[in-house]
N, C-alpha and C positions, 0 to 999 in steps of 0.2 A: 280695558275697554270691552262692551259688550258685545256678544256677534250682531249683523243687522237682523231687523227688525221689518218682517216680509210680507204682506199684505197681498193677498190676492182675490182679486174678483174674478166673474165671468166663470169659464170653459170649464172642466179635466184637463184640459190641454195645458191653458193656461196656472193651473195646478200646479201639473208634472215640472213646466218650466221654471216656476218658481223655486222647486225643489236644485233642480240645477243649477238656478243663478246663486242658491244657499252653498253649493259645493263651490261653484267660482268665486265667491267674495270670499269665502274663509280661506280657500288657497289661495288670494290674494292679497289676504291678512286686512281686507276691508272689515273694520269696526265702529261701533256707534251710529253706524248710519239706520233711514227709515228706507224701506223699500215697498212701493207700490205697484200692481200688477194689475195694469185699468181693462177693461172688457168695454166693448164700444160696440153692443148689438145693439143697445137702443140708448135713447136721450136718458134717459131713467138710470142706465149704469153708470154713463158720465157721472151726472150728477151725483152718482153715491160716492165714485170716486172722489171728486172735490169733497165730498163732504170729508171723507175717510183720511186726505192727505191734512185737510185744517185739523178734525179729531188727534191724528198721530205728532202732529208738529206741535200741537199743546201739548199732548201728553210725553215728548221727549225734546225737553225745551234744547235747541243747540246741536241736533240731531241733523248733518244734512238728510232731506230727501228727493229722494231719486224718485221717478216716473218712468213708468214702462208697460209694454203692451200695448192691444190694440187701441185703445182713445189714445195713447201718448204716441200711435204710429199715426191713426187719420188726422189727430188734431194737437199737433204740437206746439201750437202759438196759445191756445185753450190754457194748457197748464203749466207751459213758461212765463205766462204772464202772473201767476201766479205769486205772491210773496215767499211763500211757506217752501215754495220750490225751488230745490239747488241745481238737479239734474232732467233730463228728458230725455231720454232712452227710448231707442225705435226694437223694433220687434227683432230685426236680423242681428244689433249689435248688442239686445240684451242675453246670447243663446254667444259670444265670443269669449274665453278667456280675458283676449287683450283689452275688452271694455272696461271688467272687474278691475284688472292689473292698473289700469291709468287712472279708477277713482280712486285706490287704497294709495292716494296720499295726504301726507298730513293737511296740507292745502287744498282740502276739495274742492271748493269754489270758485280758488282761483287759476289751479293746475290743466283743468282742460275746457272745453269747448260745454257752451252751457245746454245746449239743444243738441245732440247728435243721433239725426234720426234720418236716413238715406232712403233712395226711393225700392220700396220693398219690393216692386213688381223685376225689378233686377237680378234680386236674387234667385239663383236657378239651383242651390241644394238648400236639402234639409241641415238644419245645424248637425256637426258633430259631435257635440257634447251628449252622452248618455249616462243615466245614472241606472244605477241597479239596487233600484227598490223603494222607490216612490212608494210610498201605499205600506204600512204594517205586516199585512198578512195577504194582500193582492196588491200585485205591482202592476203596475201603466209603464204601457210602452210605446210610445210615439212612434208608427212607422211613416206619416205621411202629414205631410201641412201646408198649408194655402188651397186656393179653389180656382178653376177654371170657370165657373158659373158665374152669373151675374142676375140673381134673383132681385125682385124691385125694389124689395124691403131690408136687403142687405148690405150693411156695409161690409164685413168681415174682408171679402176679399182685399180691401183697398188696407187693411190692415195687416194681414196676414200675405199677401203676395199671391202667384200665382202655385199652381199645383205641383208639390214634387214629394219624390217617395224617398225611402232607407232603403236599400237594396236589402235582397230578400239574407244574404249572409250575414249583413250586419244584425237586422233581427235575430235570426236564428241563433248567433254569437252570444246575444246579449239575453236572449231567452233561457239559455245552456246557464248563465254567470247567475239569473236570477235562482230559478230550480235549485242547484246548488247551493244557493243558500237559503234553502227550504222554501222559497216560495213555491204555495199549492197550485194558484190562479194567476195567471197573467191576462192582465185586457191590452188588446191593441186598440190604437186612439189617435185620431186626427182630426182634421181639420172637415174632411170630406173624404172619408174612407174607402170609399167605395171606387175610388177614382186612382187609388193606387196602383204604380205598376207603369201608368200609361208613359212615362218620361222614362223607363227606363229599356234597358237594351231585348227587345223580342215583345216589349209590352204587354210583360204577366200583368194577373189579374189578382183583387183579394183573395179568390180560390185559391186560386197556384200558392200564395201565400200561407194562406191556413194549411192547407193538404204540406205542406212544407213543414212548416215547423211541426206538425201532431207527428210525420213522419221521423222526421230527425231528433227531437225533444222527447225520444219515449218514456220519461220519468215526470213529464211536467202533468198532470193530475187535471186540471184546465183550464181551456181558453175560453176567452170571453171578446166577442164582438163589441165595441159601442156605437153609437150611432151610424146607422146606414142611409144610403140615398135608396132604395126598393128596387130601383128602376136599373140599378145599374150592377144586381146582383148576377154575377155570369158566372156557369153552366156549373163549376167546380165547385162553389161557394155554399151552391144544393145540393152536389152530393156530398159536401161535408155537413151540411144541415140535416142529410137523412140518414148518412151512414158514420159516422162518426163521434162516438156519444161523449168524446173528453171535448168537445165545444158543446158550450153552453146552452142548452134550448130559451135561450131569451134574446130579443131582436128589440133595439130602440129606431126607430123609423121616422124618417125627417119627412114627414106628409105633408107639413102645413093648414088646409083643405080640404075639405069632401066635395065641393063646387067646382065643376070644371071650367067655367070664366075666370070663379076667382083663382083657379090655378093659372090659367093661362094670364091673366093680368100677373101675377107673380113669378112669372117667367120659370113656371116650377116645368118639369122634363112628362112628368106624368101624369093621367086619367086617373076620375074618380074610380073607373071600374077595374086600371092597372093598378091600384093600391089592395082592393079588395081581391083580386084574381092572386097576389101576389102571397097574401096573408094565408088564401084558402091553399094554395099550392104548397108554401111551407108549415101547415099544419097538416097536411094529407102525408106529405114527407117526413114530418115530424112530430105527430101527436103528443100534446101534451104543450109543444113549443107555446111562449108566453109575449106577448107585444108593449111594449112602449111606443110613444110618439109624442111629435113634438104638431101640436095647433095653434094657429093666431087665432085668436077670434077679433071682429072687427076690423078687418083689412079694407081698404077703401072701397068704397063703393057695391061692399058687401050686402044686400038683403035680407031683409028677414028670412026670407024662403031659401037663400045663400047656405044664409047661416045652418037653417034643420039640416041644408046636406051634410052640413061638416057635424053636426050634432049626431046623427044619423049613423055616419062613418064609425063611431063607436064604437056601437055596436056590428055595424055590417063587416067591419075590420076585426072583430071582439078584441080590442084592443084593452088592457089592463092596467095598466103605468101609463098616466096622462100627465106631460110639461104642455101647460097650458098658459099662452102668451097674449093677454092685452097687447093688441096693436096701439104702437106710438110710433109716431113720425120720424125719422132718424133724417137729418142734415144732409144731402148728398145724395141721398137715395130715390129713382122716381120713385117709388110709392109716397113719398113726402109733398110730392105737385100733384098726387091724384085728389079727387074731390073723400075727403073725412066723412068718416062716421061718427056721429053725436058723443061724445064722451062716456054719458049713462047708459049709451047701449053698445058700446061695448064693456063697458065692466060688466054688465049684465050679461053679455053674451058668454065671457069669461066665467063669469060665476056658472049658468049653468053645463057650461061643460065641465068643469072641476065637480059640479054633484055629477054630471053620467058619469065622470071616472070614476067617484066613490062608489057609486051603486055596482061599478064593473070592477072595481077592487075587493068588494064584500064580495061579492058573489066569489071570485076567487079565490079568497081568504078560507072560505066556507066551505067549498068541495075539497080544501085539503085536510079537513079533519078525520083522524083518525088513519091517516096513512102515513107510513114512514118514509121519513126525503135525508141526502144526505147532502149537509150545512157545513162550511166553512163558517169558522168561528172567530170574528173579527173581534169581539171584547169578551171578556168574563163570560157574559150572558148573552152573547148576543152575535150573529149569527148570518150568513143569504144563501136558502136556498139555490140549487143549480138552475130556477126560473127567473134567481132576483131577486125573490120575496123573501123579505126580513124575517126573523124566526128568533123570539126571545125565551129564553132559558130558565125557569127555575132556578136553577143550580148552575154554579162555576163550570164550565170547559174550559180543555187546555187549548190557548189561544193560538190560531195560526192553523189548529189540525183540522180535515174534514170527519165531523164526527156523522153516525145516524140518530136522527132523531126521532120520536112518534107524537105526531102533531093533536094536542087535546083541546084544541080552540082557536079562540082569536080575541087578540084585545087591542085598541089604538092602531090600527091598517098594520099590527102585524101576526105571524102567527105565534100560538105559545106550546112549548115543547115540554 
């Protein structure tokens, strides 16, 4: 029989885990099965899910499938009702041994419980399962998951649980086991990163964390941040942004917004002018440093005049890597009972903020010509610099190593070496 067959939507996060439900089921000698990995930030990934679990149950006739992740933790009657589905799997018991261990019988169907999906906000650790080396040539490493927040537009918490971290040894353990087996880059990655720490004993902070491992890991070459909350970056975190050049000069930033109503309706923590103060402060620290961020456009109740502020924020942030999110109503969530934006405008809102990203991704594409960057080399040809930015090869590299390159252009948002 074949190993399962593992499907994932949504997060990095959601990613990493799949990677480790692939170690649990093969050392549980689980075969033939489909596995699904639902993401439940809006109505739209449901639905791909459903589409995705009919697709695989055609395509592997006889095949139980399993469901798991966030839509199979918020809405579990959703996809038990389902024909095509055998299993329901919540988010804390698809991250257990003893889950894998009780599907791999010959009997799936009949062997255990058809829904087993407990109440997440219970769980008070992160799973213990780790793998070492997610990722080819940059490995993800979970140190923290779930959220204490309760932004209007989100479900995740109700999927994900409440906030808890990996203690700062286990990291550091599992960072030591990657390195050693040549990985160059490690990224830490959660749910709400920024918020680590707080559950555990003396309540470090993401600082304490980084300045930790760069300390202790002195062979690992670099670290890499993913998504941050801005607002909650504390004192240590900066001076590893300023003085510390094996972390990464690139920051993904969970802004939402450049409207400070429509922030405050979204129950976000921070000011249009705390996002922009925050941006100017780690480029004074860190010249050169590169932004990402994540924007809804069309949030309830949004305006035209709303909207140029978040349009605006682009630029006044000079942010470069834009996840640009059509607002849709998610089940559960207030934003879903606030009064709508017309559908055409926000696609539209949507569209133009994907061209100010293009026009702020050219522009950065283009002041790196002609200068030498040194690129970890994820395929044959291909490549991220240490801001992020993809960097395509001419010529074969050897995979995995951090080569230098000298940048003679740009083609298709990346650059050519």
């Amino acid at each position: 029989m074949s190993a399962p067959v593992i499907s994932t939507h949504g997060c990095r996060l959601n990613a990493y885990e799949s990677e480790a439900m692939r170690e649990m089921a093969e050392a549980a000698g689980l075969t033939g099965a489909v596995v699904v990995n639902t993401c439940a930030v809006t109505a739209e990934a449901v639905r791909k899910a459903k589409q995705d679990i009919r697709r695989l149950a055609r395509a592997n006739p006889g095949a139980p499938v399993i469901v798991t992740g966030c839509a199979a933790q918020t809405e579990p009657e959703t996809f038990a009702a389902m024909p095509e589905v055998a299993r329901v799997i919540g988010n804390a018991e698809k991250m257990r041994p003893e889950t894998w261990a009780g599907l791999a019988v010959p009997d799936l169907i009949g062997a255990t419980e058809r829904v087993q999906v407990d109440d997440i906000m219970s769980v008070r650790e992160t799973a213990g399962h780790l793998i070492d080396g997610f990722g080819r040539h940059r490995a993800y490493v979970q140190v923290q998951n779930g959220c204490d927040h309760r932004c209007t537009f989100c479900i995740i918490p109700y999927g994900r649980g409440n906030s808890r971290s990996v203690p700062a040894g286990v990291v550091v353990d599992q960072i030591r086991r990657l390195v050693d087996r040549g990985f160059a880059e490690v990224v830490l990655t959660g749910v709400d990163l920024t918020s680590w720490g707080a559950d555990l004993p003396g309540t470090p902070r993401l600082g304490d964390l980084v300045m930790r491992i760069l300390r202790l890991v002195p062979d690992l070459a670099r670290l890499r941040i993913s998504s941050i909350d801005s607002i909650e970056a504390d004192e240590n975190l900066m001076l590893a942004i300023a003085t510390e050049a094996r972390l990464m000069p690139h920051l993904h930033l969970s802004l939402q917004a450049g409207d400070d109503m429509i922030l405050k309706r979204m129950k976000r923590r921070h000011s249009r002018d705390d996002a922009i103060r925050f941006c100017e402060e780690a480029r004074r620290l860190r010249p050169g440093i590169v932004f990402g961020a994540d924007i809804i456009a069309g949030f309830p109740t949004e305006t035209e005049a709303m909207f140029q502020n978040s349009l605006n924020l682009v630029d006044d942030c000079g942010l470069t890597f834009l996840h640009v999110f059509p607002f849709s109503p998610r089940k559960g969530t207030p934003a879903a009972r606030m009064p709508q934006v017309p559908g055409t405008a926000v696609k539209d809102r949507a569209r133009r903020l994907r061209a100010a990203g293009q026009v702020r991704l050219a522009a950065h594409l283009a002041a790196q010509v002609g200068r030498r960057l040194e690129v970890l080399v994820e395929g044959p040809r291909l490549g991220r610099a240490e801001d992020f930015t993809e960097v395509a090869f001419a010529a074969d590299r050897p995979e995995g190593r951090i080569v230098s390159a000298t940048i003679h252009g740009t083609a298709e948002g990346r650059l050519a070496a």
